[in-house]
C-alpha positions in Angstrom: 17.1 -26.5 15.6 20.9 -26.1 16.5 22.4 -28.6 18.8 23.9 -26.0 21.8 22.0 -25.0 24.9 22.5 -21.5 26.4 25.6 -20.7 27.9 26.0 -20.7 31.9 25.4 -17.2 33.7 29.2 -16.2 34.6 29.8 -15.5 38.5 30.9 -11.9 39.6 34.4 -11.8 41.3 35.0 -13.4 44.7 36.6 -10.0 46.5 33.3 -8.4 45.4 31.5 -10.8 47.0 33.2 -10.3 49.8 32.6 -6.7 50.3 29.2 -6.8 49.4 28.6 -9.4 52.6 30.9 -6.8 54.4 28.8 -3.9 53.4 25.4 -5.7 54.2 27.4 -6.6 57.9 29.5 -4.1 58.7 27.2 -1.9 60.4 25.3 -3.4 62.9 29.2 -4.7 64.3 30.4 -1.2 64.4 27.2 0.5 66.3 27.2 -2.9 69.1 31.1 -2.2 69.4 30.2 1.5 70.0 27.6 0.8 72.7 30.5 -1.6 74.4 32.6 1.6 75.3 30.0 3.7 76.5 28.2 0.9 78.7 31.1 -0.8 80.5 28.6 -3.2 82.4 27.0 -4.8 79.2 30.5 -5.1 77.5 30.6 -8.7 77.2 27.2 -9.2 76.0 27.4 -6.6 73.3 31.0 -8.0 72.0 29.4 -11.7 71.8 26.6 -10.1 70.0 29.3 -8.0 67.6 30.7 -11.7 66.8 27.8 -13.5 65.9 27.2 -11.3 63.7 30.5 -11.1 61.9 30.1 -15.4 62.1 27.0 -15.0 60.0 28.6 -12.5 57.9 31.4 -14.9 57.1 29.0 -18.0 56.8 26.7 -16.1 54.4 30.1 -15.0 52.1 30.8 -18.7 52.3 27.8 -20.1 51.1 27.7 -17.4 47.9 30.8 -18.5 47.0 30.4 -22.0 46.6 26.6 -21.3 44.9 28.5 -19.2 42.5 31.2 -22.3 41.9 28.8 -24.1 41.0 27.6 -22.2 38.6 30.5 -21.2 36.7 32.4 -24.6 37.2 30.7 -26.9 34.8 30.5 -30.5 35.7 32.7 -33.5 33.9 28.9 -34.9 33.3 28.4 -31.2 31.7 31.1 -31.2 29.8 30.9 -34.6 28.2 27.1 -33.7 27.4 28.3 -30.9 25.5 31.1 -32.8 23.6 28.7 -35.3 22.8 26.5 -32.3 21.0 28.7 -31.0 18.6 30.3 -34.5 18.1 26.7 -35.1 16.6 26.3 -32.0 15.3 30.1 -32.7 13.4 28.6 -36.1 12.6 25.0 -34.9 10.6 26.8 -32.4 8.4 29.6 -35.3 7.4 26.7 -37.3 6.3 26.7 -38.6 2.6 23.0 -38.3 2.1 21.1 -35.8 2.1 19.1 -35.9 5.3 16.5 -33.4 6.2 14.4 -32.8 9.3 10.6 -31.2 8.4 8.6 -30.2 10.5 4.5 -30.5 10.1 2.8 -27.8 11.4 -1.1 -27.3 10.7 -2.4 -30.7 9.0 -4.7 -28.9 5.8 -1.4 -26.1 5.7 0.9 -27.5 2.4 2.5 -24.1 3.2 3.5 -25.3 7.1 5.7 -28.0 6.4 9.2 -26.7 6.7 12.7 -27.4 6.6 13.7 -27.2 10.5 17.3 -28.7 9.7 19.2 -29.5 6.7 23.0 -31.4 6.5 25.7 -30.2 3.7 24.5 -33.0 1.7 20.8 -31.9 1.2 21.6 -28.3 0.9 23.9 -28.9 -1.7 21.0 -31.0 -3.5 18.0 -28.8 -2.8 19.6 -25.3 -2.7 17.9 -24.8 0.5 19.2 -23.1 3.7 20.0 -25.3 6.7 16.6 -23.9 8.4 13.4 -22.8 7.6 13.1 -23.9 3.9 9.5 -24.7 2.7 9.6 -28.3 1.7 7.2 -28.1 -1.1 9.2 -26.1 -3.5 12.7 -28.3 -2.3 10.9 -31.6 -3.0 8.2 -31.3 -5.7 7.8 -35.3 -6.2 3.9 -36.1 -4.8 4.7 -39.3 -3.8 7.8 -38.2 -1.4 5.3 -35.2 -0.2 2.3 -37.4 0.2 5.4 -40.1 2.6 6.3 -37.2 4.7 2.6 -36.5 5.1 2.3 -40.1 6.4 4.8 -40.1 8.9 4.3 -36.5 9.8 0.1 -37.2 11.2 0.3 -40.9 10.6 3.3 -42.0 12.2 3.6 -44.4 9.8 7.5 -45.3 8.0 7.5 -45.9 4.1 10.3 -45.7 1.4 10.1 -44.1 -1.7 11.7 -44.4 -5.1 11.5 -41.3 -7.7 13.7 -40.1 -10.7 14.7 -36.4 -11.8 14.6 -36.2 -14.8 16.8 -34.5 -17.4 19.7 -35.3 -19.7 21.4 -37.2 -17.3 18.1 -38.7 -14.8 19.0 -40.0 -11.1 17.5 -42.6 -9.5 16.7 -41.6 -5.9 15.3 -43.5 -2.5 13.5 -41.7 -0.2 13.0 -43.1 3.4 10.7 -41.4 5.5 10.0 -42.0 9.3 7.9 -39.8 12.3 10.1 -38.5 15.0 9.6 -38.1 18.9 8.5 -34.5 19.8 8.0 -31.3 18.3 8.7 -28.8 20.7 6.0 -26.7 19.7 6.8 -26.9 16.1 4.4 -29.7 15.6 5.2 -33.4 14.9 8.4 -34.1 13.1 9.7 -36.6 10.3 13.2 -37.7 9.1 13.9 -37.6 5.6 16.7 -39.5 3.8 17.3 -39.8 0.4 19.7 -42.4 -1.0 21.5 -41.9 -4.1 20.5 -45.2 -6.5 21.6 -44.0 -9.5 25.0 -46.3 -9.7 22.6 -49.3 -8.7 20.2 -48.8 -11.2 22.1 -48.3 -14.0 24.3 -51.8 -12.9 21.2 -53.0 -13.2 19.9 -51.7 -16.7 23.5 -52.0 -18.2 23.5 -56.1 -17.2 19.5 -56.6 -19.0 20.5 -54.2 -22.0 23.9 -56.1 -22.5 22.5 -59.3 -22.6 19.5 -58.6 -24.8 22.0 -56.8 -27.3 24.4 -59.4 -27.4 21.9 -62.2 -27.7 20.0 -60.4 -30.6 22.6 -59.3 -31.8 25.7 -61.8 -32.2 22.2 -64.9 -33.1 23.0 -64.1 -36.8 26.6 -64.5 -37.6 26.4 -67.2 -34.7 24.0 -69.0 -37.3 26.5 -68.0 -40.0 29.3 -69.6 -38.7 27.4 -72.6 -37.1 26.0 -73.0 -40.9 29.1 -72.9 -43.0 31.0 -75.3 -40.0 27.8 -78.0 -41.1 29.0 -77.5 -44.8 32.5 -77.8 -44.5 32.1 -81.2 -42.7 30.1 -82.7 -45.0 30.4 -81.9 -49.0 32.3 -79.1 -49.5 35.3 -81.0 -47.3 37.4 -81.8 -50.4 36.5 -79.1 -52.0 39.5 -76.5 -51.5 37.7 -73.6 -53.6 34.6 -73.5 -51.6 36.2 -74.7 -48.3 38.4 -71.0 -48.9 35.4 -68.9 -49.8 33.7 -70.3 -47.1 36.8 -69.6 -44.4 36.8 -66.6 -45.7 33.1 -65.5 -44.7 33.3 -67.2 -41.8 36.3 -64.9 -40.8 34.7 -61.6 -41.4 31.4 -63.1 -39.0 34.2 -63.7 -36.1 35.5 -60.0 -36.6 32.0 -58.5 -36.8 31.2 -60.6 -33.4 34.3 -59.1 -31.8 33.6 -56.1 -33.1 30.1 -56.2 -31.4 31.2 -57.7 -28.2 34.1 -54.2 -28.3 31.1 -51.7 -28.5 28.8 -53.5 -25.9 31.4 -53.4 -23.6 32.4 -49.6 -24.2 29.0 -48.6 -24.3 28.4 -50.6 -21.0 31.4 -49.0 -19.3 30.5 -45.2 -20.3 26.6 -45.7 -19.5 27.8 -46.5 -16.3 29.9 -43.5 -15.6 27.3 -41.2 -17.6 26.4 -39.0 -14.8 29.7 -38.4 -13.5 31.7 -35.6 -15.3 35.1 -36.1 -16.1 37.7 -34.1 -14.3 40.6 -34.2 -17.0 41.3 -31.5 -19.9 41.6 -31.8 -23.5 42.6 -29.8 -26.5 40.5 -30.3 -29.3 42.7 -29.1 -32.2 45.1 -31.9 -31.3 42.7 -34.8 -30.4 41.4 -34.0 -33.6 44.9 -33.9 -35.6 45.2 -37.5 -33.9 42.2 -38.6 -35.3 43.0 -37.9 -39.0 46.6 -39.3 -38.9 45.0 -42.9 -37.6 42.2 -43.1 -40.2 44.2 -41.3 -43.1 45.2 -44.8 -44.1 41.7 -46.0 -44.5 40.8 -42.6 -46.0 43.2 -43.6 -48.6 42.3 -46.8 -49.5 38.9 -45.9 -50.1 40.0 -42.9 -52.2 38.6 -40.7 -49.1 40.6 -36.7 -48.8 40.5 -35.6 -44.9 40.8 -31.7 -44.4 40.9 -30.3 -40.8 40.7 -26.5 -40.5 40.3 -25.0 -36.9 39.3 -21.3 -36.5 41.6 -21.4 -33.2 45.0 -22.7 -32.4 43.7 -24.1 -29.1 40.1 -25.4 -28.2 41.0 -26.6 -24.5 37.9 -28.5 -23.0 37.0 -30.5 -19.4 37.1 -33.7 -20.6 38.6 -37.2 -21.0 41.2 -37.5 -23.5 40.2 -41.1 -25.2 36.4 -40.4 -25.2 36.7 -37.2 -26.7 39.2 -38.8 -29.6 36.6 -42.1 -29.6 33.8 -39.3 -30.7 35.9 -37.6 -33.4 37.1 -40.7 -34.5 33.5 -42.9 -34.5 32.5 -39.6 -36.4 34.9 -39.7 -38.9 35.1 -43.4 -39.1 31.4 -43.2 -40.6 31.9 -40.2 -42.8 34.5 -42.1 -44.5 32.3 -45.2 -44.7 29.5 -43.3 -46.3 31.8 -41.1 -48.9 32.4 -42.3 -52.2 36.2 -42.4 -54.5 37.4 -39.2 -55.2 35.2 -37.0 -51.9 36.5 -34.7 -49.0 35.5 -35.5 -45.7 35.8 -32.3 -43.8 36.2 -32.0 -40.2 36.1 -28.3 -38.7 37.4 -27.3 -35.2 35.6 -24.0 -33.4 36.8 -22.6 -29.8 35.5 -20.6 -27.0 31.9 -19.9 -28.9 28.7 -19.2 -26.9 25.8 -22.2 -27.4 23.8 -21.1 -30.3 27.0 -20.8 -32.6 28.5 -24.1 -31.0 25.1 -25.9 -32.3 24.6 -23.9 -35.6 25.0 -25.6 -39.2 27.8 -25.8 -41.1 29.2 -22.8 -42.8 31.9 -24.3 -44.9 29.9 -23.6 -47.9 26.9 -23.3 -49.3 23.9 -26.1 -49.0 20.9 -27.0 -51.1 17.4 -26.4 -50.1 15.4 -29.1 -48.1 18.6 -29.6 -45.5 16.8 -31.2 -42.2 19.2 -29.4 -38.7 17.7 -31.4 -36.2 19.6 -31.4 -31.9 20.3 -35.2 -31.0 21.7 -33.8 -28.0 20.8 -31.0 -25.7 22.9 -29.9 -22.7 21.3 -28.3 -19.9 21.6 -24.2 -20.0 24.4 -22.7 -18.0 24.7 -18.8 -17.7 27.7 -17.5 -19.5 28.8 -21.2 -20.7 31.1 -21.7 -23.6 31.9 -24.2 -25.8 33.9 -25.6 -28.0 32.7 -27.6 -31.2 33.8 -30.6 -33.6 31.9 -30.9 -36.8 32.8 -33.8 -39.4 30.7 -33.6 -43.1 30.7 -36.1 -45.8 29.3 -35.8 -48.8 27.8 -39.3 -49.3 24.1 -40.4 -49.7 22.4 -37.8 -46.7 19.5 -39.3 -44.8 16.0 -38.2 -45.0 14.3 -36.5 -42.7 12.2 -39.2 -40.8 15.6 -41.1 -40.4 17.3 -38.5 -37.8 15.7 -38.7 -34.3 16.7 -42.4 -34.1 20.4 -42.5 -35.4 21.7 -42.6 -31.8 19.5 -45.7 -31.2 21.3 -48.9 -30.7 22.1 -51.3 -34.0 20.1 -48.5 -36.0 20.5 -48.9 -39.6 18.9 -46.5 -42.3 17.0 -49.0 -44.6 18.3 -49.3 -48.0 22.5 -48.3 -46.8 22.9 -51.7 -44.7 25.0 -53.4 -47.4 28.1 -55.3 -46.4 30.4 -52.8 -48.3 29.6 -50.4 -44.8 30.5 -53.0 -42.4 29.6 -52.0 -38.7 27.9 -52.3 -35.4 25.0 -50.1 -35.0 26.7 -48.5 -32.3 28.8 -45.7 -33.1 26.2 -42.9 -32.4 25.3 -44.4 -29.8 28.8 -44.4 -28.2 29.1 -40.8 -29.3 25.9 -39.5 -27.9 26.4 -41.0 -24.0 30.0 -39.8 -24.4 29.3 -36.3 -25.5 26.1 -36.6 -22.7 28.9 -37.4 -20.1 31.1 -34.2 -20.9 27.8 -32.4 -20.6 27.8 -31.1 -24.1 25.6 -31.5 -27.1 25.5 -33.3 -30.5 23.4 -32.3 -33.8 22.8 -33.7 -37.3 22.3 -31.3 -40.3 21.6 -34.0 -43.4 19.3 -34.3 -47.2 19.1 -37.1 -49.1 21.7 -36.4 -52.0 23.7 -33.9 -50.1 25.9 -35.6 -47.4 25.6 -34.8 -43.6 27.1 -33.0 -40.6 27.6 -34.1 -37.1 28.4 -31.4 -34.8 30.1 -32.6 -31.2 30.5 -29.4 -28.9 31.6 -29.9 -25.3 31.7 -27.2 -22.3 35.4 -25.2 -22.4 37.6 -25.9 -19.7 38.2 -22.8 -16.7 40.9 -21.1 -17.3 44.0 -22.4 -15.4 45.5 -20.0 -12.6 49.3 -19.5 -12.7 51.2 -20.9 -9.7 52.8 -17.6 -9.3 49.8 -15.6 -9.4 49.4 -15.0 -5.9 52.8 -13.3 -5.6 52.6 -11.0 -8.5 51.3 -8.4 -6.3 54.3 -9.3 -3.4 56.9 -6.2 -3.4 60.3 -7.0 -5.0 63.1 -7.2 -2.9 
């Protein structure tokens, strides 16, 4: 359905319109101008005759001429029609959201309703071309189908909400509504779909930060609203239990800052989840980072850190301080679950294809009974590398049934919740929707009484193009 009319028939030149009126003329003039010589006495009648017809002649060129100007000189009213066409035309492919035009064809035919016109937007969506896309395989949601149905032999307008699913769902609006005219196509309906993704998850992050924060901060609220009653009645004067009591009341203030720093993170990379960052990373040095802030840590608890990487360079499309936030949450909890005297062992890989990017640890050798189990699965791209970050401890391990829900919120394993592990509950968490955001994948390879392994492996970057490549082929001078 494009947006031009046919062009206007061009006029043929105006000195062969002139000899084509002379032709058609000239020879009835020359045979009355003829007869004048030979019959003196009807001289003046047959000259008057020879110039009406040359008058006509002339008139009839005339008249061609200005049909033909007409025809070839458009009008200003012309002109600003057409202007106005591909101002629109400009105007539909600009458009943000994906807008299509179907058209219905036979009522009981699913297989009639096509695309008729498509903007940059919903091509770009659907994968469709601008015309003559079936709409059942572009849009396979029944409820957006059954809207377009309705304004297609119903005339009736309606909005519809649906969500794709996948790692990283959208929320969409679809708003449906008949149109005038079908030139023979059969009726006609707009289609507009409105991108609700950013609303919705405002929406879900406010509910989900409240409900954490007011489960979650009730407890050492009590704590310290407890231990304020004690130290203002008996245990005033009592400076041994007022400083044991400070004391705990200190660490409840840090765990509740502590909380209120994760909600907030979390929050803030929910938010952005389905947008993929545009910055690059190394791994290898992100990494080196990561041990040189925790070695202190490591070292009070008696913790060794080794980092080996297979690669000098593990360049990935990323953001720098989530990707060190990741290596650093995992690593923060392989420390916290390692006992005196262990190695916590973090192991860099670059450029690998998927399967060895998610496959188990091959530091060394593992007991029986080892649950692998993917927390995290990217979609499948053709040909896509990756690059990977796996941290082992060898603390308690988890058992099997314990694994699917360590990325949940505040998630505890039962029986390793003592207050010598202090933490949030949301580390994994944190790691899982930032590693989800870089549109990578995260795994868990863990027994009880042989440690665990988190694997972090994120999409390599493109190769970067050299400013000078485009004149390495210029001849020298």
């Amino acid at each position: 359905m494009p947006f031009d009319t046919a062009p206007s028939p061009v006029a043929p030149p105006a000195a062969s319109r002139l000899w084509t009126a002379v032709g058609s003329f000239g020879v009835p003039v020359v045979v009355l101008l003829a007869l004048a010589a030979a019959r003196p006495d009807m001289a003046v009648w047959l000259v008057g005759a020879a110039a009406l017809v040359t008058l006509a002649a002339w008139a009839a060129h005339r008249r061609r001429s200005g049909e033909d100007a007409r025809v070839a000189v458009p009008t200003p009213a012309a002109t600003a029609g057409a202007a106005d066409r591909h101002l629109l035309e400009d105007a539909f492919e600009a458009l943000v959201d994906p807008v299509l035009v179907v058209a219905g064809g036979e009522a009981d035919d699913l297989a009639g309703r096509r695309v008729v016109l498509a903007n940059a937007a919903a091509r770009e969506l659907l994968r469709i071309p601008r015309e003559g896309a079936l709409l059942v395989p572009a849009l396979r949601e029944p409820a957006v189908l059954e809207a377009v149905d309705e304004a297609l032999y119903g005339g009736v307008e309606r909005t519809t909400d649906f969500t794709t699913p996948g790692a990283r769902p959208r929320h969409w609006r679809v708003m449906t509504r008949p149109l005038p005219g079908g030139d023979g196509a059969g009726p006609l309906a707009l289609v507009v779909l409105r991108d609700e993704t950013d609303v919705r998850r405002m929406e879900l992050m406010r509910v989900d930060f409240l409900a954490n924060a007011s489960h979650e901060l009730k407890t050492p609220l009590a704590s310290l609203a407890g231990f304020i009653e004690t130290l203002k009645g008996h245990a005033r004067d009592d400076a041994r239990a007022r400083d044991k009591f400070l004391d705990i009341m200190a660490v409840q203030a840090e765990r509740m800052s502590r909380l209120v720093a994760d909600l907030l993170s979390l929050s803030r990379i929910e938010l952005n989840e389905h947008i993929p960052p545009a910055g690059r990373v190394d791994l290898v040095p992100a990494a080196r980072d990561v041990v040189d802030a925790v070695g202190l840590l490591a070292g009070e608890r008696g913790v060794t850190l080794k980092l080996e990487s297979r690669s000098g360079r593990a360049p990935i499309a990323g953001d720098r301080d989530e990707v060190v936030q990741v290596i650093q949450n995992l690593v923060d909890n392989a420390i916290k679950y390692s006992g005196a005297g262990q190695t916590v062992e973090i192991m860099v890989k670059a450029d690998v294809p998927l399967q060895e990017a998610a496959a188990a640890w091959s530091g060394g050798a593992r007991e029986g009974g080892v649950t692998r189990l993917p927390l995290l699965t990217p979609d499948r791209e053709p040909g896509q590398r990756y690059a990977a970050v796996m941290v082992r401890d060898h603390g308690p391990g988890l058992a099997r049934e314990a694994l699917p829900r360590l990325t949940e919120r505040f998630y505890r394993v039962e029986g390793q919740k003592s207050g010598e592990r202090p933490g949030t509950g949301l580390g994994l968490a944190i790691v899982k929707h930032i590693v989800n955001r870089h549109r990578g994948g995260l795994t868990v390879e863990s027994a009880p009484g042989q440690g665990a392994t988190f694997t972090a492996y994120f999409p390599v970057a493109a190769a970067r193009v050299p400013r000078d490549a485009a004149t390495t082929d210029r001849p020298l001078p």
